[in-house]
C-alpha positions as CSV (number, residue, x, y, z in Angstrom):
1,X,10.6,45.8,56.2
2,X,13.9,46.8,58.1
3,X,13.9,47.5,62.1
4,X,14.9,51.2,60.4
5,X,12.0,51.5,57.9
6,X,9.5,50.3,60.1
7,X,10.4,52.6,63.1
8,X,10.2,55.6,60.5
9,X,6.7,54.4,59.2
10,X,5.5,53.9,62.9
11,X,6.7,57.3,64.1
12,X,5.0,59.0,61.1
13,X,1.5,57.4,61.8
14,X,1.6,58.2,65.2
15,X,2.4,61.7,64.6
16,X,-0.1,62.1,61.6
17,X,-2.6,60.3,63.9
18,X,-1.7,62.9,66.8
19,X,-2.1,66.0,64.1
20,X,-5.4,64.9,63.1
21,X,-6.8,64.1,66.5
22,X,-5.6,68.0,67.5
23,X,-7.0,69.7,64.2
24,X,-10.6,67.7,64.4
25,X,-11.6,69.5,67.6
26,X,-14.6,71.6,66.2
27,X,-13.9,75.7,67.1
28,X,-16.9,75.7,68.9
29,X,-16.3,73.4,71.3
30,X,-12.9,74.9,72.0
31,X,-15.2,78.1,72.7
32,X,-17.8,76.4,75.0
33,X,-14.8,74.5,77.4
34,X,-12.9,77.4,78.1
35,X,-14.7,79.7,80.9
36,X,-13.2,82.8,83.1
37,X,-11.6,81.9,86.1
38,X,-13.9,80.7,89.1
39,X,-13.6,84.2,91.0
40,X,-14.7,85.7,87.7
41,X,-18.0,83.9,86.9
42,X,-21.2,86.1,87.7
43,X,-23.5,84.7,89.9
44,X,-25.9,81.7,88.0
45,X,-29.2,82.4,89.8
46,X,-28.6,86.1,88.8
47,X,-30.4,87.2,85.7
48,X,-28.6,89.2,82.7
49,X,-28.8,90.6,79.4
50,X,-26.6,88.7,76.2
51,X,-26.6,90.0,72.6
52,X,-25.3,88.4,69.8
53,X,-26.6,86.3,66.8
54,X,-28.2,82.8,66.8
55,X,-26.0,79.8,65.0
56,X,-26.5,76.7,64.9
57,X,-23.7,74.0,64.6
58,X,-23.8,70.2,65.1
59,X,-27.4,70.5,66.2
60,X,-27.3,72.5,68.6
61,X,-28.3,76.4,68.8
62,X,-25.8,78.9,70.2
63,X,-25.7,82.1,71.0
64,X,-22.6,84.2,69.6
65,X,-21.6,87.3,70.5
66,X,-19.2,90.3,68.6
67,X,-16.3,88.9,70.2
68,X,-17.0,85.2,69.2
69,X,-17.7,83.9,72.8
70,X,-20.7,81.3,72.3
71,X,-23.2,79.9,74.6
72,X,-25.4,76.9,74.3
73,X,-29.0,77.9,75.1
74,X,-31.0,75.6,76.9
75,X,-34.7,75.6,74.5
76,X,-33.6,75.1,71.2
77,X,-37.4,75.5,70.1
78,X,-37.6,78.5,71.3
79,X,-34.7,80.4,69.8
80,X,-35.3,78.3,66.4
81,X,-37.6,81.0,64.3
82,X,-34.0,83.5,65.2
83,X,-31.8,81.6,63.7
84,X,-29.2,84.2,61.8
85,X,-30.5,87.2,63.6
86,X,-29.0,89.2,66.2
87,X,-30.9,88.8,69.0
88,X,-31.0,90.3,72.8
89,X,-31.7,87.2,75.4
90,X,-31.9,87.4,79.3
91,X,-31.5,84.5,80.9
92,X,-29.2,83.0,83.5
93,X,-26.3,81.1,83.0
94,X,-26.1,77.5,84.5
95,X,-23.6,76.3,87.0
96,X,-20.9,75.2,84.0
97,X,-21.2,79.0,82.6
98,X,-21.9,77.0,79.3
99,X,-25.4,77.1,78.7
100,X,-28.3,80.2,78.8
101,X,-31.5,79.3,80.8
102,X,-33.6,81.5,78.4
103,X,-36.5,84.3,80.2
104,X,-37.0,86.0,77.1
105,X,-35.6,87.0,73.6
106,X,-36.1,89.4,71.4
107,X,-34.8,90.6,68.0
108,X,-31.9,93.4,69.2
């Protein structure tokens, strides 16, 4: 192969391998990394009230609101049996404002 042809078929494997590597970051994870500024977060310890629907994806439950914002919840077995239902939790968030430390959770 020429210095030309190979330089070509290089450049166009690294940039197919670069497209692919952007595009096969799963939405959800995208959703679970980002998180409001620092002087935004509400307090962890502090209890509240999320409503949304159960989902699960990549084995894992979330919790996904109207607005698409999804948490991880931290007892999978207990949020199972509401898998596709809207559901109201309280719970606190954990320090990475990721994850729901479940109190309770009812259908909504």
């Amino acid at each position: 192969m020429s210095s030309i042809k190979c330089k070509i078929f290089i450049g166009l494997f690294v940039f197919t391998l670069a497209f692919a590597c952007v595009h096969a970051i799963p939405l959800d994870a995208a959703v679970l990394q980002s998180s409001p500024p620092a002087q935004t977060q509400p307090d962890p310890a502090r209890s509240r009230t999320f409503t949304g629907t159960i989902v699960r994806r990549g084995g894992q439950y979330l919790l996904r609101d109207s607005a698409g914002k999804a948490w991880k919840v931290d007892d999978p077995a207990r949020v199972k049996s509401y898998e596709g239902k809207t559901v109201k939790v309280t719970g606190r968030l954990g320090p990475d404002a990721t994850t729901i430390h479940i109190d309770s959770i009812e259908t909504a």
